[in-house]
C-alpha positions as CSV (number, residue, x, y, z in Angstrom):
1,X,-21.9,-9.3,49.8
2,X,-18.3,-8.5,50.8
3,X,-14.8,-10.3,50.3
4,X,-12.0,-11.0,52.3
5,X,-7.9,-11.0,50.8
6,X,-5.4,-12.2,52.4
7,X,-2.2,-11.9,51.3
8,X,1.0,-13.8,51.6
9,X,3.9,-12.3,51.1
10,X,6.5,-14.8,50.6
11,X,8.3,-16.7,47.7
12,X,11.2,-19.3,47.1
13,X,12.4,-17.4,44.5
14,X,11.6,-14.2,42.2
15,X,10.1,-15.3,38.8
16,X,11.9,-12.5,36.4
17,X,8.8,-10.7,35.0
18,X,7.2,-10.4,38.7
19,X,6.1,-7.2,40.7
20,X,4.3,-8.4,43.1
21,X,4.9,-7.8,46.8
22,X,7.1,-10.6,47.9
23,X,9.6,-12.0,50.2
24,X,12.6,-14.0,49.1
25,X,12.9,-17.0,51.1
26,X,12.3,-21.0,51.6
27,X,11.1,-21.1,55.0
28,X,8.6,-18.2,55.6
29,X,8.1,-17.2,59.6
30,X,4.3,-18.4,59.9
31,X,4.4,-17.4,63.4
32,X,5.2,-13.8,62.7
33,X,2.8,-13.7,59.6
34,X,0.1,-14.6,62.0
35,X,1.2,-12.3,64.3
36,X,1.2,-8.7,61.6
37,X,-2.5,-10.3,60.9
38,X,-3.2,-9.6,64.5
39,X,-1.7,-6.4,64.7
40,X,-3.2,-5.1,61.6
41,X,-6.9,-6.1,63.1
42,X,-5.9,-4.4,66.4
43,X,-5.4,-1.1,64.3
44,X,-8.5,-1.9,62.0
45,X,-11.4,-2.4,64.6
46,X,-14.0,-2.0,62.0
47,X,-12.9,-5.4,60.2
48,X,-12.9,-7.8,62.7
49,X,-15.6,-9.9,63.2
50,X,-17.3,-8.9,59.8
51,X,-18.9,-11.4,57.8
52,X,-17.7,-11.8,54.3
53,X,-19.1,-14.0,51.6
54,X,-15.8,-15.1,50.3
55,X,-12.1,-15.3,51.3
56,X,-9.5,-15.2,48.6
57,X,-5.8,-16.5,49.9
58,X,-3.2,-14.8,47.5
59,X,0.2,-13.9,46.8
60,X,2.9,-14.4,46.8
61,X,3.3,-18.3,47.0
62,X,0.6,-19.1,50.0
63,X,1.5,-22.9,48.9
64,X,5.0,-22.2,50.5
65,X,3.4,-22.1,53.8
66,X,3.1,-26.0,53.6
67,X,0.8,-27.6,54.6
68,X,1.0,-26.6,58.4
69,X,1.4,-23.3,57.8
70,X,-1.4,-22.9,55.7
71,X,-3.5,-25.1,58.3
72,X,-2.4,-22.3,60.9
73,X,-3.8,-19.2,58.8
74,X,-7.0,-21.1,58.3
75,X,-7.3,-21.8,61.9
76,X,-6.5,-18.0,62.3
77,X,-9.2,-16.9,60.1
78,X,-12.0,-19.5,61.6
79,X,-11.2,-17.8,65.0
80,X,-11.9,-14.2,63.5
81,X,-14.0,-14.2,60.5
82,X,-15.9,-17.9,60.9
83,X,-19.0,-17.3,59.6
84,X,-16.8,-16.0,56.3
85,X,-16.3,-17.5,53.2
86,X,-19.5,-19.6,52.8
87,X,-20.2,-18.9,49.0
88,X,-16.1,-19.0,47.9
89,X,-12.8,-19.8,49.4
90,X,-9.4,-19.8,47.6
91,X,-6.3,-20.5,47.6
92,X,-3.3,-19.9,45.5
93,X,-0.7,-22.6,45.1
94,X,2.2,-23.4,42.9
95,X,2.5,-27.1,41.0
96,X,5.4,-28.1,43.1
97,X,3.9,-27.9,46.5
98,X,1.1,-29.9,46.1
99,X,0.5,-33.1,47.4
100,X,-2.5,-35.1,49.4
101,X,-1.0,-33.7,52.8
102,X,-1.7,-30.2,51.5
103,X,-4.9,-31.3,49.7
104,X,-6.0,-32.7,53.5
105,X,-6.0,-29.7,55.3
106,X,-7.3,-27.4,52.4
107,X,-9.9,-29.6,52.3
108,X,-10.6,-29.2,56.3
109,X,-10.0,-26.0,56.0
110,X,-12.9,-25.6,54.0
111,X,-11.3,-24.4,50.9
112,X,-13.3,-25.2,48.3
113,X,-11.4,-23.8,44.8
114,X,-7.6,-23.4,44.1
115,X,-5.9,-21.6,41.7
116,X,-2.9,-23.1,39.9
117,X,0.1,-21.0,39.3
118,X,1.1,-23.2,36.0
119,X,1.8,-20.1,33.2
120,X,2.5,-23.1,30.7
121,X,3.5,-26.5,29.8
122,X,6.1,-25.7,27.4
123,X,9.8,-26.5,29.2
124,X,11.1,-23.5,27.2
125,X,8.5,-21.2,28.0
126,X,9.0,-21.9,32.1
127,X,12.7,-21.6,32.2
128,X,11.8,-18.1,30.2
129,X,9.0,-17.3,32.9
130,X,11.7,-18.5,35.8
131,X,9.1,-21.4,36.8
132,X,10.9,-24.5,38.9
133,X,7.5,-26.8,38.2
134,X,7.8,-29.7,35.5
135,X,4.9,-30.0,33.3
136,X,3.9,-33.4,34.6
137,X,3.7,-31.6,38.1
138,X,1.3,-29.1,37.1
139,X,-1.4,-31.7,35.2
140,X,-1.2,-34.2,38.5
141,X,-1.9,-31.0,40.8
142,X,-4.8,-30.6,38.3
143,X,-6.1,-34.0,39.1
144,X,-5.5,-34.4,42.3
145,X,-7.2,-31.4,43.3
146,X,-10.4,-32.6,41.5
147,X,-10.2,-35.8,42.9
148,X,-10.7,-34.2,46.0
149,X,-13.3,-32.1,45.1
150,X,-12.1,-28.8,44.7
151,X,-12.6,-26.4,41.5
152,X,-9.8,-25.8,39.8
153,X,-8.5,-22.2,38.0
154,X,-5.1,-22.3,36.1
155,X,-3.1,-19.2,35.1
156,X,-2.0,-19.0,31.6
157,X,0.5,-16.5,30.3
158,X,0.7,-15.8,27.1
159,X,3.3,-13.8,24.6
160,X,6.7,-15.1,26.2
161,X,9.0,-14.8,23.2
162,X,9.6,-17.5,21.2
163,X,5.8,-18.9,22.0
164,X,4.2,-20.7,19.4
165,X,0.6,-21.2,18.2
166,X,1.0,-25.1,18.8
167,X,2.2,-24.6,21.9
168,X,-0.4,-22.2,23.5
169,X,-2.9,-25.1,21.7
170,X,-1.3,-27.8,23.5
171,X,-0.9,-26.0,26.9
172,X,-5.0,-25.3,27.2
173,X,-5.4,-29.1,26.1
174,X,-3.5,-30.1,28.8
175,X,-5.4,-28.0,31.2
176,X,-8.6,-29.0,30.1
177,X,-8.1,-32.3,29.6
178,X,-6.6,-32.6,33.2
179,X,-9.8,-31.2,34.6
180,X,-9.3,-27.5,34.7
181,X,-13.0,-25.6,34.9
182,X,-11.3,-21.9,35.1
183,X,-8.7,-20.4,33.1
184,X,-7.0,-17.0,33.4
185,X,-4.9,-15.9,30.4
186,X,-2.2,-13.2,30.8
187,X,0.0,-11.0,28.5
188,X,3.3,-11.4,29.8
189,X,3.9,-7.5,31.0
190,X,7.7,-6.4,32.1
191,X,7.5,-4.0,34.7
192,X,10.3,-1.5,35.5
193,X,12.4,-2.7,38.1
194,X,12.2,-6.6,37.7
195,X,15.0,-8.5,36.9
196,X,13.6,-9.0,33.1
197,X,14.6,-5.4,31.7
198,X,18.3,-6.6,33.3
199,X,18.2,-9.6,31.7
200,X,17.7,-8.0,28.7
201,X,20.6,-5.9,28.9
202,X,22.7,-9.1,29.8
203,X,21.6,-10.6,26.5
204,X,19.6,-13.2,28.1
205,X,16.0,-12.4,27.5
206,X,14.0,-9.9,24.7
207,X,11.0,-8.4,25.6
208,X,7.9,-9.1,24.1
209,X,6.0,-7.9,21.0
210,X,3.0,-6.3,21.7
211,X,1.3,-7.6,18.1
212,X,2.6,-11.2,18.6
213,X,1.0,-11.3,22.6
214,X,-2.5,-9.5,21.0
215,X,-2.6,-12.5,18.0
216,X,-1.8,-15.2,21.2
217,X,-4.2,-13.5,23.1
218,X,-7.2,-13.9,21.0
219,X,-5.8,-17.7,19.7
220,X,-6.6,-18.7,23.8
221,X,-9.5,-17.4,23.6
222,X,-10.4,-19.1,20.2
223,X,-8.8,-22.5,21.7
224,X,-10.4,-22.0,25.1
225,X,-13.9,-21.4,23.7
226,X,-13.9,-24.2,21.3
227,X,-13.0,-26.6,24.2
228,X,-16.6,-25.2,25.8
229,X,-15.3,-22.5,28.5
230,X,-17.2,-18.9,28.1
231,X,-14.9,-16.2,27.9
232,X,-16.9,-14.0,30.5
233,X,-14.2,-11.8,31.5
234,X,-11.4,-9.8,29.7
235,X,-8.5,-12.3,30.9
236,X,-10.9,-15.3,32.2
237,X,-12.7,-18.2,30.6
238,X,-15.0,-20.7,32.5
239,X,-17.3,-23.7,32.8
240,X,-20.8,-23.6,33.7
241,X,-20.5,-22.8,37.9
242,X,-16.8,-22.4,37.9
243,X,-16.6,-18.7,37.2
244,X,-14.5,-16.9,40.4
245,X,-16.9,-15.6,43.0
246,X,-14.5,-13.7,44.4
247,X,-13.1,-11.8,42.0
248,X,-16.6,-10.9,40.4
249,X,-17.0,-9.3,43.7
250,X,-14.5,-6.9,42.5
251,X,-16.0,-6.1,38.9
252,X,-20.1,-5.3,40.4
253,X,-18.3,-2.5,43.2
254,X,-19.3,-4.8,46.4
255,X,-17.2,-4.6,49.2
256,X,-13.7,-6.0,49.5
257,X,-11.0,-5.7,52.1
258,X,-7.7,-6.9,52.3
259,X,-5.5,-7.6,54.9
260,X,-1.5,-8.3,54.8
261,X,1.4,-6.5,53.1
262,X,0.3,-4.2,50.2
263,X,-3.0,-5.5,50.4
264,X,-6.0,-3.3,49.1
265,X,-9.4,-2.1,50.4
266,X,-12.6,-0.6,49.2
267,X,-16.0,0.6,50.9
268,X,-18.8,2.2,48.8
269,X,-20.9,4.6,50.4
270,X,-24.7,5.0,50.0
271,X,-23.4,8.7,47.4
272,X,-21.3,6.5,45.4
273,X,-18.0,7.9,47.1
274,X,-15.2,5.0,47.2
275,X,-12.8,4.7,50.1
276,X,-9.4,2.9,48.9
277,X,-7.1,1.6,51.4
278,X,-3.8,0.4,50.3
279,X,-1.7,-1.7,53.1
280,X,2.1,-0.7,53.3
281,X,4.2,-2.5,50.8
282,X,7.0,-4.5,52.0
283,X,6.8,-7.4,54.8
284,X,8.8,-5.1,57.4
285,X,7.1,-1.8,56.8
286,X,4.0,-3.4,57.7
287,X,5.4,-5.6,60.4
288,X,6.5,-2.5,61.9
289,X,2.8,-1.1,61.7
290,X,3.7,2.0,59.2
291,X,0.4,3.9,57.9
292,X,-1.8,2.4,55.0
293,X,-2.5,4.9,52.5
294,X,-5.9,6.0,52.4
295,X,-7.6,7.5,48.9
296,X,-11.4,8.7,48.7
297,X,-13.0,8.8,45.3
298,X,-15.7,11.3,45.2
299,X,-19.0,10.0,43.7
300,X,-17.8,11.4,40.2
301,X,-14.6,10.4,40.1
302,X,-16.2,6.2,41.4
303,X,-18.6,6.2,39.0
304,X,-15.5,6.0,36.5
305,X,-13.9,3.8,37.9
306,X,-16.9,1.5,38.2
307,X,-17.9,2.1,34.8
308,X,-14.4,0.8,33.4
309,X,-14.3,-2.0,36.0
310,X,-17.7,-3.0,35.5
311,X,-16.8,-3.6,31.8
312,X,-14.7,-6.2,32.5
313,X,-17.3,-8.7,32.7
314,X,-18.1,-9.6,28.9
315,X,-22.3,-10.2,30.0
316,X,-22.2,-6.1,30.1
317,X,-23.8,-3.9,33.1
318,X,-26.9,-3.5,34.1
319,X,-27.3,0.1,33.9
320,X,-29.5,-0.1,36.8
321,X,-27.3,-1.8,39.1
322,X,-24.8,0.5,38.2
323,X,-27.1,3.2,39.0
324,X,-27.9,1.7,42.4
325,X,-24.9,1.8,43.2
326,X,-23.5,5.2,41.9
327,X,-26.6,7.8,41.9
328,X,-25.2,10.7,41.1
329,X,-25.2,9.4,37.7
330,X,-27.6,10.9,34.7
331,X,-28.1,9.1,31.6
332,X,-26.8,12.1,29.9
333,X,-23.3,11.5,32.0
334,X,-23.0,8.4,30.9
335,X,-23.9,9.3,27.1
336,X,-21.3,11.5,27.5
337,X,-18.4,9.4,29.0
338,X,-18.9,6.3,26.5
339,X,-19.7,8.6,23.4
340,X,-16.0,7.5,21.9
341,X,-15.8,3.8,22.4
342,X,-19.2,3.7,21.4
343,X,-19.1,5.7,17.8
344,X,-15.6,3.6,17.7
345,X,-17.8,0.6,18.1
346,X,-16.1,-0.8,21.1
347,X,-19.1,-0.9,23.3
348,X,-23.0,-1.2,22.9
349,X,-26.3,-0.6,23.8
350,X,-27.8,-3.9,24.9
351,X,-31.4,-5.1,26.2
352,X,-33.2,-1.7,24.6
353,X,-30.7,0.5,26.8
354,X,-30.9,-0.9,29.8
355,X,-27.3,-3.0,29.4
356,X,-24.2,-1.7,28.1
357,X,-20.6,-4.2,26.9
358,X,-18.0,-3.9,25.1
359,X,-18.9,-5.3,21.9
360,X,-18.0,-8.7,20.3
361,X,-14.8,-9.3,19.8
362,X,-13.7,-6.2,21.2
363,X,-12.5,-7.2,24.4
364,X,-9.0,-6.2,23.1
365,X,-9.7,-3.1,23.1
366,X,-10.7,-2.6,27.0
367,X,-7.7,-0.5,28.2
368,X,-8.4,2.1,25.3
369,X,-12.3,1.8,26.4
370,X,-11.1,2.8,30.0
371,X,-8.6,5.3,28.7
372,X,-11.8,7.1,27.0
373,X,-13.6,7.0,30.4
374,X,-11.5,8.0,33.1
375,X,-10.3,11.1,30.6
């Protein structure tokens, strides 16, 4: 299995805490998106045609496309990749851009899931977060989409100051009781260079603690798990068949390729080796056709990565698998790389050996995990 990203780099605005590769502007050139997509499979012979299992649409705002916009890109995709996305495809949208007209063509498109750019209900929290969607907004997208069949993931962040625990409680019953079968929760994270550190300085926001986001952090996942989803990722909660196909793709080292300003790649190779492409950031650099950036992970060096990756689904690994797909690796390697997490009793030995997780209730702890692995 293999999956297919596309992504589309345009917004109406810049949401303060955001750096992500975007485009500032209300009516994105469709006709010249289409057209880098073309030149970028010109340059990439090896991709077109291929068949991939799922197709994830992300951003960005894709929903800013419109409806026609997005019906274009779909109809660009059935031409090149048709027999593609037959076990997933997705599409990210924002609240205030939906509506049945876009709901039509996603829905002829084939797309069977959306996810929902909502980050909360609270009207304090989204002026904070820079969000333009009203609450009411984002519950009607919820329904509407379900109406017409499609699963539904929301995004949740968590930790904006001022948050409270009643508020994070009522934002995942609103999702939930709207029809929501996917949640992904967020610690709102400032990066250098957004406008957040310089609203700081103007007085206008604070950044957040790191203690209060950890203590909202594992509320959602109380509140989430109590309304019956799993929490079967670090930052994702589900229903029974609504856990993201594409995206678990990503954590059990298939195939992936993406396609579209700063959009990222990765092939294994029967050693284990990884080849990481990474697509020029910027919509004009890559317009203009400037070179992606091209990494290879020796077998070594992959099965780190793929260790720490892997452990981001809560089930565990199977050892195995993990073996399959990395053989260079000894059980006394692995003994050896997960030695500290596991005498700090952040992971464990599951099924006799043969599995390997971080351990209950120590999902908190994954970044520390994958600093003691990639040492």
């Amino acid at each position: 299995m293999s999956g297919l990203y596309v992504h589309v780099p345009f917004c109406a605005r810049a949401c303060p805490y955001c750096d992500f590769d975007f485009e500032v502007g209300r009516r994105p050139d469709v006709d010249a998106f289409i057209a880098g997509l073309d030149a970028e499979l010109a340059r990439r012979p090896e991709v077109g045609g291929r068949r991939f299992s799922t197709i994830y649409v992300g951003g960005g705002t894709p929903s800013l496309l419109g409806a026609a916009g997005l019906a274009a890109l779909f109809a660009w995709l059935k031409r090149h990749f048709s027999q593609s996305g037959g076990r997933e495809r997705t599409v990210e949208l924002n609240p205030e851009h939906c509506d049945e007209a876009l709901f039509d063509e996603l829905v002829d498109a084939g797309v069977d899931r959306i996810s929902l750019g909502i980050q909360t209900f609270d009207p304090a929290g989204l002026r904070q977060l820079g969000r333009v969607h009203e609450p009411d907004e984002a519950s009607a997208a919820i329904v509407a989409a379900r109406r017409r069949g499609l699963r539904v993931s929301g995004d949740l962040i968590v930790g904006w100051p001022g948050q409270t625990a009643a508020s994070l409680r009522r934002d995942v019953a609103r999702m939930v009781d709207a029809g929501v079968g996917h949640v992904s929760v967020y610690a709102l994270t400032i990066e250098a260079g957004t406008p957040w550190p310089k609203l700081v300085r103007r007085g206008l926001r604070v950044l957040p603690d790191a203690d209060a986001q950890a203590e909202m952090l594992a509320l959602a996942e109380r509140t989430l798990s109590a309304a019956g989803l799993r929490h079967y990722e670090v930052a994702s909660y589900t229903r029974e068949g609504e856990a993201s196909r594409h995206n678990l793709l990503y954590w059990t080292w298939q195939d992936y390729v993406g396609l579209g300003p700063s959009a990222a790649s990765a092939i294994y190779a029967a050693d284990g080796a990884v080849t990481r492409r990474s697509n020029p950031r910027g919509l004009a650099a890559w317009l203009a056709g400037e070179a992606a950036e091209i990494e290879r992970l020796d077998p070594e060096e992959a099965a780190r990565e793929g260790l720490w990756i892997g452990l981001r689904v809560l089930d565990g690994i199977d050892v195995a698998a993990y073996r399959r797909v990395f053989p260079g690796v000894t059980q006394a390697w692995l003994d050896a790389r997960i030695a500290a997490p596991l005498a700090r009793g952040n992971l464990e030995w599951t099924d006799e050996g043969r599995g390997l997780r971080v351990a209950p209730g120590r999902w908190l702890w994954h970044d520390d995990i994958g600093a003691s692995i990639l040492a």
